[in-house]
Residue frames relative to the residue before (quaternion, step in Angstrom):
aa qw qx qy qz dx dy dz
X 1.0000 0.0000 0.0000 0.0000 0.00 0.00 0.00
X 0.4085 -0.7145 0.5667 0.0385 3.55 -0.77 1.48
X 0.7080 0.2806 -0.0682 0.6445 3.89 0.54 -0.86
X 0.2601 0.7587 -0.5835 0.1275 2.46 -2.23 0.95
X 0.2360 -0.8600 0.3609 0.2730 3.82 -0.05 0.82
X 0.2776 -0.6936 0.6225 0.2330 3.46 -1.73 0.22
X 0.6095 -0.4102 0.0239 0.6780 3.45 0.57 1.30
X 0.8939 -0.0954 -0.1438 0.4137 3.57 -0.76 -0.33
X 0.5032 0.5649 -0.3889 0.5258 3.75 1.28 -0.08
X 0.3335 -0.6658 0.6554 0.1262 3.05 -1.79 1.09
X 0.0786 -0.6744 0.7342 -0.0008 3.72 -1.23 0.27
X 0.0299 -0.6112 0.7850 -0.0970 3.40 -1.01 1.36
X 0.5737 -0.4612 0.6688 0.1045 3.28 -1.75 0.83
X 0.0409 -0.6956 0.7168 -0.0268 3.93 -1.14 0.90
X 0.0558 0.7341 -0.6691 -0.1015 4.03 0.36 0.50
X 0.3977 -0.6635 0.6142 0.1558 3.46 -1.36 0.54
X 0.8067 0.0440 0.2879 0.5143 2.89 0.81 -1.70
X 0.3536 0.7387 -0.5728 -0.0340 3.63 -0.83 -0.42
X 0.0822 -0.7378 0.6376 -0.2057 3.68 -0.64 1.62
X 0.2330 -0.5952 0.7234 0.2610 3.55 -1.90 0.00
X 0.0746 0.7902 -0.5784 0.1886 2.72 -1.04 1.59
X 0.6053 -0.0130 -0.2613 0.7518 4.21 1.28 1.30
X 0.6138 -0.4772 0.5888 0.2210 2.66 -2.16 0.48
X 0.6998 -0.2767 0.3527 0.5562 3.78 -1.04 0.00
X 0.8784 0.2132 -0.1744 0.3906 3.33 -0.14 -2.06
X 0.6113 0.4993 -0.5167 0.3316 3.63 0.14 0.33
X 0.7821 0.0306 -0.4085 0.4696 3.44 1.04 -0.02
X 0.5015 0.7120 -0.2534 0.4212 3.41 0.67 0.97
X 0.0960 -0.9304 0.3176 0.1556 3.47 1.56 0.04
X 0.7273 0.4022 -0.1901 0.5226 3.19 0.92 -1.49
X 0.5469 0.7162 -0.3528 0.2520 3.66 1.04 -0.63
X 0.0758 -0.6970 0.7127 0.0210 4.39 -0.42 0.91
X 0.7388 -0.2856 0.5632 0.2353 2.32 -2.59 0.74
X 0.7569 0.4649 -0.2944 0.3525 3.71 0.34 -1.15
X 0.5800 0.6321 -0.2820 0.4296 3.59 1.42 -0.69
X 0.5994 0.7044 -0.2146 0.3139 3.04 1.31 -1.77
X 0.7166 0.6520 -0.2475 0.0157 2.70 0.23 -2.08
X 0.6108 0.6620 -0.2157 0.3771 3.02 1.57 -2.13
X 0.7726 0.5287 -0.0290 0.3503 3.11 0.79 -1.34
X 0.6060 0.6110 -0.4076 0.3056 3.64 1.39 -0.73
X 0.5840 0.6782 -0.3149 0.3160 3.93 1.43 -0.10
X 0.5827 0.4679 -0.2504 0.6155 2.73 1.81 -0.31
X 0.6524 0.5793 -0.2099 0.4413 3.46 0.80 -0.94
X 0.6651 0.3932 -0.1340 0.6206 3.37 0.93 -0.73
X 0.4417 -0.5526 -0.4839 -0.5152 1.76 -1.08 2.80
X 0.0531 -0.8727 0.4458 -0.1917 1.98 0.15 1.86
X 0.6364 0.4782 -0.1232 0.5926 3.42 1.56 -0.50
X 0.8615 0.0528 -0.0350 0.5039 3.24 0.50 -0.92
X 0.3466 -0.6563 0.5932 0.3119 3.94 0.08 0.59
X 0.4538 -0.5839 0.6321 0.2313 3.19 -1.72 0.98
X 0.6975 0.3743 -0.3825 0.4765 3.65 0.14 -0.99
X 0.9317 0.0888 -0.2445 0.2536 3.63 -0.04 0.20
X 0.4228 -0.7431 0.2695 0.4431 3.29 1.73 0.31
X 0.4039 0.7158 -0.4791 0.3081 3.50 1.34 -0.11
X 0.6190 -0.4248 0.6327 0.1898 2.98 -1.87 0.57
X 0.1748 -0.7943 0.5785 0.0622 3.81 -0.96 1.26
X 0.1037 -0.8649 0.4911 0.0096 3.14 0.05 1.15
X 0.0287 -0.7574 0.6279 0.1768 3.74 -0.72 0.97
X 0.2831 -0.6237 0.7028 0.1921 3.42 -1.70 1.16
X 0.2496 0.7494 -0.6110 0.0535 2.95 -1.34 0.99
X 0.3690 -0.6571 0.6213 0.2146 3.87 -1.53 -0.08
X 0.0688 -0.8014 0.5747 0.1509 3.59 -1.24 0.35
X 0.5472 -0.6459 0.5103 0.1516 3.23 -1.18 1.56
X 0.0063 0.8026 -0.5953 0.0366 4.02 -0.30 0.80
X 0.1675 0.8119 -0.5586 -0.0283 3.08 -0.47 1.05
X 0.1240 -0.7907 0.5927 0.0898 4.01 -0.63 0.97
X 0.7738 -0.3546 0.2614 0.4552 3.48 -1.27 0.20
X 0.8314 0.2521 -0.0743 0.4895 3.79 0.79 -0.61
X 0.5873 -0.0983 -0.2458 0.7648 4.07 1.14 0.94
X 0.4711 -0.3806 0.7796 0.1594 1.87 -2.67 -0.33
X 0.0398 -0.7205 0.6921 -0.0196 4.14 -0.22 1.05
X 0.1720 -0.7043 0.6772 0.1258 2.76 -2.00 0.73
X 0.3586 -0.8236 0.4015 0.1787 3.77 0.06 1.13
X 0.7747 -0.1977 -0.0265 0.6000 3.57 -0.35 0.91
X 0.3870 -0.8351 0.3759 0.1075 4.28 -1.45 -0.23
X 0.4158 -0.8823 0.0977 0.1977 2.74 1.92 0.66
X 0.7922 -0.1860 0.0550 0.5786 3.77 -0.23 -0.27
X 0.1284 0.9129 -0.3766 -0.0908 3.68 0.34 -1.53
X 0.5751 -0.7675 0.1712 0.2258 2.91 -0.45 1.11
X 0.7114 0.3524 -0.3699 0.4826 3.68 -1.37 0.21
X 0.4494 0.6943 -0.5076 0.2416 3.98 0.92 -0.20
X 0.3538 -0.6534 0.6159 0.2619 3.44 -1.52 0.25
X 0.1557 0.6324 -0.7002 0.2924 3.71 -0.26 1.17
X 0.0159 -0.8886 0.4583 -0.0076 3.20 -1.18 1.62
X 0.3819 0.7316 -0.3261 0.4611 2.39 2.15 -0.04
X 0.7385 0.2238 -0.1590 0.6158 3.71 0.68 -1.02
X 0.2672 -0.7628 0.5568 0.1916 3.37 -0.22 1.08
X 0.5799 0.6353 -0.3455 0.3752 3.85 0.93 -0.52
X 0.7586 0.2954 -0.0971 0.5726 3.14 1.08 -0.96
X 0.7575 0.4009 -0.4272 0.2881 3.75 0.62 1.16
X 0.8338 -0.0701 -0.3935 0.3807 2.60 -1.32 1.02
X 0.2265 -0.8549 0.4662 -0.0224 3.37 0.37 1.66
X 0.1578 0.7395 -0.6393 -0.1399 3.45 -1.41 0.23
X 0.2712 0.6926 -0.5643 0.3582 3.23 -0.27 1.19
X 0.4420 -0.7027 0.5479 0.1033 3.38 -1.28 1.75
X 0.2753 0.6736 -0.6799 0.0904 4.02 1.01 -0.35
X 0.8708 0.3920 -0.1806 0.2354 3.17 -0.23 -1.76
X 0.6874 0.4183 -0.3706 0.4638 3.60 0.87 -0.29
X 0.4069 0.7005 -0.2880 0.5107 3.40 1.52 -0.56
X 0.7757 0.4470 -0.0822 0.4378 3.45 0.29 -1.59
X 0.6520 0.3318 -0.3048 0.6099 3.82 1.37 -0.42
X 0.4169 0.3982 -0.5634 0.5918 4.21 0.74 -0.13
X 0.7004 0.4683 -0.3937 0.3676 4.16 -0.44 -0.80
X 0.5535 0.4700 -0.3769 0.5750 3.55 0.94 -0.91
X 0.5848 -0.3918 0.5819 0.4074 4.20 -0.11 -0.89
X 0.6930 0.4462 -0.2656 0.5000 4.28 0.28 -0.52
X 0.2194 -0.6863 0.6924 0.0378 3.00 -1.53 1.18
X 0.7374 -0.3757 0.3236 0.4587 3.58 -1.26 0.43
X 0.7481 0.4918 -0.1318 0.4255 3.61 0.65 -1.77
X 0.6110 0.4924 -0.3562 0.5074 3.77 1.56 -0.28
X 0.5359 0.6875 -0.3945 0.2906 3.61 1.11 -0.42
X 0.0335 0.8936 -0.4338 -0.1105 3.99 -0.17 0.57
X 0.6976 -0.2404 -0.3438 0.5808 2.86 0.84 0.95
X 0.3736 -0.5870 0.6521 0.3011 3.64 -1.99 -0.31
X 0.4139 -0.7333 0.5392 0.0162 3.23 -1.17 1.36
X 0.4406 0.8497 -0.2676 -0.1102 3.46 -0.10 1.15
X 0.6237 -0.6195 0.1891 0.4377 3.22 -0.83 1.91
X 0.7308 -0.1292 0.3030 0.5979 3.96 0.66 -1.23
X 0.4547 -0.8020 0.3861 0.0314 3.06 -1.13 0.91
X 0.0631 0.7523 -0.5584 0.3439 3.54 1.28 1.47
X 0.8269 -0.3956 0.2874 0.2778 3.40 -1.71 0.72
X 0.8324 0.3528 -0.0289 0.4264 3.00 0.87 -2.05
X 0.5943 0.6104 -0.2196 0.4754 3.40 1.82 -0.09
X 0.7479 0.4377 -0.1035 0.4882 3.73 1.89 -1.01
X 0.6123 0.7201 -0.3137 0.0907 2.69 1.46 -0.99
X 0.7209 0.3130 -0.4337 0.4407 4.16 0.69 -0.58
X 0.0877 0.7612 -0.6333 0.1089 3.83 0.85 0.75
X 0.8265 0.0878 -0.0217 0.5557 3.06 0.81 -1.20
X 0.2814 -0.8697 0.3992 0.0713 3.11 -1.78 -0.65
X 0.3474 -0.8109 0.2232 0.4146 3.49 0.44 1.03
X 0.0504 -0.7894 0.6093 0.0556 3.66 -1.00 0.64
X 0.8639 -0.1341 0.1664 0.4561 3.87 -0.40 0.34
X 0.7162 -0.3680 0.1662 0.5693 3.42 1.91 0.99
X 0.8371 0.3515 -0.1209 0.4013 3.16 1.21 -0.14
X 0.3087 -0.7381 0.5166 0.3052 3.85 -0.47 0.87
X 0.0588 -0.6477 0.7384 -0.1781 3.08 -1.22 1.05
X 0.5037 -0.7295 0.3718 0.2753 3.44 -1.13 1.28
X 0.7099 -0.4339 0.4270 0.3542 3.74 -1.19 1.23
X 0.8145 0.1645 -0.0317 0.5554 3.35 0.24 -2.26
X 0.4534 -0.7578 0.4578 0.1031 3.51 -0.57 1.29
X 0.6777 0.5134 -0.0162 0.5261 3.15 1.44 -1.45
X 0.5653 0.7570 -0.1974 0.2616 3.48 1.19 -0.87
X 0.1773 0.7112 -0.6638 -0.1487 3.89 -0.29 -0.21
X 0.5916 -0.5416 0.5794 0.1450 2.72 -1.82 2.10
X 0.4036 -0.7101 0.5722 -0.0734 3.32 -1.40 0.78
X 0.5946 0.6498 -0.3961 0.2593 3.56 0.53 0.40
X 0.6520 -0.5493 0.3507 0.3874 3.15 -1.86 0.73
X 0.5828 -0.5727 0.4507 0.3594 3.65 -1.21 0.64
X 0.6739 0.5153 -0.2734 0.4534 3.63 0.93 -1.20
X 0.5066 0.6336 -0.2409 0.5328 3.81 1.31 -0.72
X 0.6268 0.4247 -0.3124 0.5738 3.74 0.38 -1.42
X 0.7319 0.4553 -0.3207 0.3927 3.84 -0.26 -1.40
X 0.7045 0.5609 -0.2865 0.3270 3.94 1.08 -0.48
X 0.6427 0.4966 -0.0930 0.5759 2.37 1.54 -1.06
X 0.5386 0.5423 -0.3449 0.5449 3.65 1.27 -0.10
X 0.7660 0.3319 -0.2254 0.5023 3.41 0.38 -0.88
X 0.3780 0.7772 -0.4900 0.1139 3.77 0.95 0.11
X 0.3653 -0.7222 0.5201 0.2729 3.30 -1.21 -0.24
X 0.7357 0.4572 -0.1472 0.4775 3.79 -1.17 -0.71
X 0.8539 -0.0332 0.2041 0.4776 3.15 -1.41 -1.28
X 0.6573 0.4472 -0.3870 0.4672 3.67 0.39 -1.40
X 0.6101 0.4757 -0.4998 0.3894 3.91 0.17 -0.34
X 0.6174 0.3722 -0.5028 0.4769 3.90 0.59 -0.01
X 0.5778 0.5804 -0.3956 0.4156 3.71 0.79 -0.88
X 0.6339 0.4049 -0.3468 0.5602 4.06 0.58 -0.91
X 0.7832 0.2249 -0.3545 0.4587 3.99 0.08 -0.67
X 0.6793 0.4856 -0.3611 0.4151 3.56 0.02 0.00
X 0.6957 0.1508 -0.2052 0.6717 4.21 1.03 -1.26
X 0.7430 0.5461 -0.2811 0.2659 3.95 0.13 -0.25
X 0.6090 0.6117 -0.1253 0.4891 3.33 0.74 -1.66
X 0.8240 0.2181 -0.2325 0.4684 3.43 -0.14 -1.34
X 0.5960 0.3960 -0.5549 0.4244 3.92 0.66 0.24
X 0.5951 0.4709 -0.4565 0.4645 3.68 0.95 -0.38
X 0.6890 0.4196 -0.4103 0.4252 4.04 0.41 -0.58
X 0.6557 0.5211 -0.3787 0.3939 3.68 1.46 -0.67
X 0.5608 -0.6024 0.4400 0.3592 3.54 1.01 0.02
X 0.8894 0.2528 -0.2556 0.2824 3.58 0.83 0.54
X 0.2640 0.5693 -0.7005 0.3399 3.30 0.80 1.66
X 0.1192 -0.6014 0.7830 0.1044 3.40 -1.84 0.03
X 0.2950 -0.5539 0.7779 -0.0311 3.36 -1.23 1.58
X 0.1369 0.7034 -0.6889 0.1087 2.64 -1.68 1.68
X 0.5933 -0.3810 0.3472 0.6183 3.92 -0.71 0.02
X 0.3501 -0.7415 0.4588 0.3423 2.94 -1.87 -0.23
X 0.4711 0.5349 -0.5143 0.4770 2.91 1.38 1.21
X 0.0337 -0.8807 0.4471 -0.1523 3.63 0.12 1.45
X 0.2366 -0.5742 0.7692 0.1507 3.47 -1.14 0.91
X 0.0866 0.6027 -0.7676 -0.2001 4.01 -0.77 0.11
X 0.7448 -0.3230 0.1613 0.5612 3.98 0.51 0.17
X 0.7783 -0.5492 0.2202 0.2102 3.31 -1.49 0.90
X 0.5628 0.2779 -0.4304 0.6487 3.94 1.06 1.24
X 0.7786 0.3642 -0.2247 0.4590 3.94 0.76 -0.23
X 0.2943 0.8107 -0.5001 0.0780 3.42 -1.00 0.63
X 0.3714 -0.7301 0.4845 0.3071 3.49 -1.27 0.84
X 0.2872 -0.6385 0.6938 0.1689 3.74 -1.02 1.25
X 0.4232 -0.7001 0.5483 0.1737 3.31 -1.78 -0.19
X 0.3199 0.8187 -0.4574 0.1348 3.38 -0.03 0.98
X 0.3454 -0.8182 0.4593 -0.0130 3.09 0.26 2.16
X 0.7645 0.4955 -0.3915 0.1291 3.42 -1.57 0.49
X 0.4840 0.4713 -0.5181 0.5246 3.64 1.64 0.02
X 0.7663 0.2739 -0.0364 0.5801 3.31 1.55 -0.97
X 0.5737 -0.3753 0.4961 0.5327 3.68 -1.13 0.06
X 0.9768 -0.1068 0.0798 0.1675 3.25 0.11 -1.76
X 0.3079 -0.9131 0.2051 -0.1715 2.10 1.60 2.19
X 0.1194 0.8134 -0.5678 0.0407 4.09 0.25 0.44
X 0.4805 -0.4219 0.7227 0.2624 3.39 -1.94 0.36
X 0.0788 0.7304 -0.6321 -0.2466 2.94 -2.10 -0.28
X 0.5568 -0.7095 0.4208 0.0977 3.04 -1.02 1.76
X 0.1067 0.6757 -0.7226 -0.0992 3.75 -0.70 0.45
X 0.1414 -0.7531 0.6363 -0.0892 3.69 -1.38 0.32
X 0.3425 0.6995 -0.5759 0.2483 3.81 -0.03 1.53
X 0.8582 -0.1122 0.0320 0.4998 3.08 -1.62 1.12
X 0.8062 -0.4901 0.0823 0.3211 3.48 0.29 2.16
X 0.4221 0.7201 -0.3087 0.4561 3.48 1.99 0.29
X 0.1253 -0.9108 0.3932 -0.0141 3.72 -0.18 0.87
X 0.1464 0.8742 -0.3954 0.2409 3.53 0.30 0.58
X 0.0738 -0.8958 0.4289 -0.0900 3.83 -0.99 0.96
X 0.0499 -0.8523 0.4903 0.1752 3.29 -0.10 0.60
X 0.3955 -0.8310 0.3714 0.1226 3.14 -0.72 2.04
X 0.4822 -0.6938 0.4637 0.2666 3.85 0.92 0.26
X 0.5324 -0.4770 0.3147 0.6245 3.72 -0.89 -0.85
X 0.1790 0.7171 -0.6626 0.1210 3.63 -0.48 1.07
X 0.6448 -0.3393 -0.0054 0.6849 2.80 1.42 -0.08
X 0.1707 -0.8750 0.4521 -0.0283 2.69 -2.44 0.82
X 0.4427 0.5134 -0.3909 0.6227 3.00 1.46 1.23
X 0.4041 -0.5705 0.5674 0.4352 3.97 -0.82 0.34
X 0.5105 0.6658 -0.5045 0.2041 3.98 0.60 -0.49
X 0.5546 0.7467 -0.2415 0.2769 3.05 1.46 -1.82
X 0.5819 0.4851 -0.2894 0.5850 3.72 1.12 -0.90
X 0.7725 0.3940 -0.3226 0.3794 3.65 0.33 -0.54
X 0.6978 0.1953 -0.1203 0.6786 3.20 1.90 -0.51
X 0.1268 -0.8507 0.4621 0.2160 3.30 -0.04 0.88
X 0.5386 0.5938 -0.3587 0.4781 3.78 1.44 -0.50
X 0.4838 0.6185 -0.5204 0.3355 3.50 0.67 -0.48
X 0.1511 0.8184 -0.5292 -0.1652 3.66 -0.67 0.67
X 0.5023 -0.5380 0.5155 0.4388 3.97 -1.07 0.43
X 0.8639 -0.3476 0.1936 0.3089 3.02 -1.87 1.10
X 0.8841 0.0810 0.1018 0.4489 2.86 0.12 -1.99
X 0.0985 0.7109 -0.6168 0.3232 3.24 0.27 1.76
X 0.4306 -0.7893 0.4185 0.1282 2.99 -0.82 1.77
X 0.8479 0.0352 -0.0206 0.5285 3.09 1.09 -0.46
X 0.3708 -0.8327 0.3253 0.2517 3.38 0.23 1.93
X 0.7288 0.4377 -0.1564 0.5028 3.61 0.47 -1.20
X 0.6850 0.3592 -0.4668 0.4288 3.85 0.43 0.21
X 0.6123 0.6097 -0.3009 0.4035 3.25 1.70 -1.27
X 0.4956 0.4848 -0.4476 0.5648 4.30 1.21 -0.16
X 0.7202 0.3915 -0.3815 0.4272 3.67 0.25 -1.32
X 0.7170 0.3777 -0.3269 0.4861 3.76 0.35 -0.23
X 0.7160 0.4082 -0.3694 0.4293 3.51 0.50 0.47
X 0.4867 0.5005 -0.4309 0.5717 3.50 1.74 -0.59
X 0.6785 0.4100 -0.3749 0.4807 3.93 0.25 -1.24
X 0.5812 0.6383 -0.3339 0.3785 3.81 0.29 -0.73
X 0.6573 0.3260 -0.0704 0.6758 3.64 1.06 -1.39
X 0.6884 0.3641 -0.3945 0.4877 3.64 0.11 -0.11
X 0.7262 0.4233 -0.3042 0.4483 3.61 0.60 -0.19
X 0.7139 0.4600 -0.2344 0.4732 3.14 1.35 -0.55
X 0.6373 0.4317 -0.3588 0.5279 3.74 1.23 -0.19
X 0.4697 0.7412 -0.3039 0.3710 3.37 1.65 -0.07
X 0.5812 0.5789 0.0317 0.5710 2.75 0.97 -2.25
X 0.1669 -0.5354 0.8092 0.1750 4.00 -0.64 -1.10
X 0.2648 0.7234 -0.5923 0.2360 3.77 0.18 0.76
X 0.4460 -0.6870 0.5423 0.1873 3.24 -0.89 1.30
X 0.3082 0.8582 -0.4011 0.0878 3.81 -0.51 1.00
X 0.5108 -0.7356 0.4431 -0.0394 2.63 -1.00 2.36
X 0.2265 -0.8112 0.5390 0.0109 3.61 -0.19 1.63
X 0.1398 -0.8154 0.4696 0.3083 3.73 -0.64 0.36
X 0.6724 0.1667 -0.3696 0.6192 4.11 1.21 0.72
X 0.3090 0.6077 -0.6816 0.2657 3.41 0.14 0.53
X 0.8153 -0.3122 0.3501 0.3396 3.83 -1.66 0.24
X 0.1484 -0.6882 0.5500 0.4492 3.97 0.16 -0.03
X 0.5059 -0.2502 -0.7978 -0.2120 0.99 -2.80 0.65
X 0.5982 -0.5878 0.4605 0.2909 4.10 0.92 0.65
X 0.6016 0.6274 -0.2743 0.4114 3.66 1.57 -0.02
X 0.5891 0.5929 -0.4453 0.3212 3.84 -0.90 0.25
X 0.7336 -0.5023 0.4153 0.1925 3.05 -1.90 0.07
X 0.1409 -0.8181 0.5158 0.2117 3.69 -1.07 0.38
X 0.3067 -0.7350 0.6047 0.0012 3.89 -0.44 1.63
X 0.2499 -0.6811 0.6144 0.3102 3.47 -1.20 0.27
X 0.4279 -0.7421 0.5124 -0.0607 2.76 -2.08 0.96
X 0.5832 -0.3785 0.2163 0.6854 3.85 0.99 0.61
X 0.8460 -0.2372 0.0030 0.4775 3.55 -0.56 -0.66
X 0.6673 0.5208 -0.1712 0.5041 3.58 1.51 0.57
X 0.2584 -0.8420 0.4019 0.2505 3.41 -0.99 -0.40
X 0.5231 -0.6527 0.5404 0.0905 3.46 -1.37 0.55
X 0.2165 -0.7360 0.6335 0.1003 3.36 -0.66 1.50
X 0.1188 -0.7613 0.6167 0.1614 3.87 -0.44 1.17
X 0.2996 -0.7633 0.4781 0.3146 4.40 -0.33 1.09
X 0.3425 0.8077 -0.4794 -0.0220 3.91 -0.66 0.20
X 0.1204 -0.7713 0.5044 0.3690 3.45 0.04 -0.58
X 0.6510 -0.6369 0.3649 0.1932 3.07 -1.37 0.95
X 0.6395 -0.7304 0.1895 0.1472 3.21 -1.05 1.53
């Protein structure tokens, strides 16, 4: 099941993609064979592919629609990019994902705004879109949503992320329609950006909230169900190793607190469910909300 509601707000699923593509310990440092083990019956496979021990990673976005827009939460890979690191995911041509939102009921031009958690390759990528040599935003109609402290990181990047800022970033800033805001955000009174720094500087949640229903979509704070069982475990490219634990212990402690409905974007599909504590840890329980 693709769709679903948080009291009066819908949430459809947009998968792009979903592949194995590292093992545990490459993007997992702290992660052992000895840790694993308990766990690979569950993990296995749906999480981890047998034929290659890799890690199955679904890319995906979520369509929010509430009584007053239509949001598109983060934008996943997209096509024509230059990403050489993941050789799967460059320069792509493949209609899944625009294809998959016409199936949902939403055209590019119906999107009002795009929500975005942080601003990584696999997270920006159908911001835009090639047209006659040129990227030019997807959602025409759309203001881009991002944290102010996030934009400026992603500005000053280096290496690889500098193609990711001129290619998913830039042309919504030259097109006149990002808007930089804190990352403590009201975008209006069922939606909001939280702050949870450390895969990124300016890394955010988003909060949805209807008729006493709570729910969050947790971006790349984490991205493995292990991560709850280990909260220190950190993914590769965490920008910042030691804020990126404190924001996942507080994260999980508020959420097994709370009963917050939370909507992972590489967790196992459907990437949906609840987080419960677990002796000195916690426990991602997968469901989707009734």
């Amino acid at each position: 099941m693709d769709d679903w509601r948080i009291g009066n707000i819908r949430v459809t699923r947009i998968l792009e993609m979903c592949d194995p593509l590292r093992t545990p310990s490459e993007w997992f440092p702290d992660c052992t064979d000895e840790a694993l083990e308990p766990h690979l019956h569950w993990l296995t496979p749906r999480s981890i592919s047998p034929a290659t021990g890799r890690i199955i990673l679904p890319i995906q976005s979520f369509l929010v629609r509430t009584g007053r827009h239509t949001i598109l939460v983060d934008g996943c890979v997209g096509n024509d990019k230059t990403i050489a690191d993941f050789p799967h995911w460059h320069r792509r041509n493949d209609g899944t994902f625009l294809q998959r939102l016409a199936n949902a009921g939403v055209a590019p031009e119906q999107i009002d705004f795009v929500l975005c958690t942080h601003l990584h390759v696999d997270h920006c990528g159908w911001n835009t879109r090639l047209v006659d040599g040129r990227w030019i935003p997807t959602f025409p109609n759309a203001r881009y949503i991002m944290a102010r402290r996030e934009f400026e990181a992603a500005q000053a990047a280096s290496g690889d992320a500098t193609r990711t800022y001129e290619d998913n970033v830039l042309p919504i800033v030259e097109a006149g329609r990002a808007v930089f805001v804190d990352m403590d955000h009201e975008l209006d009174k069922e939606v909001r950006l939280e702050p949870t720094p450390g895969h990124t500087l300016g890394h955010v949640a988003i909060g949805l909230r209807s008729l006493g229903i709570g729910a969050v979509f947790s971006g790349d704070l984490m991205h493995w169900p292990m991560q709850c069982i280990y909260p220190d475990w950190n993914f590769r490219y965490d920008a910042d190793p030691d804020q990126a634990r404190r924001t996942r212990w507080a994260f999980l402690e508020a959420c097994s607190e709370s009963g917050r409905i939370v909507m992972t974007s590489h967790f196992p599909l459907p990437s949906v469910g609840t987080i419960s504590r677990r002796h000195s840890s916690f426990w991602f329980e997968q469901h989707l909300p009734r």
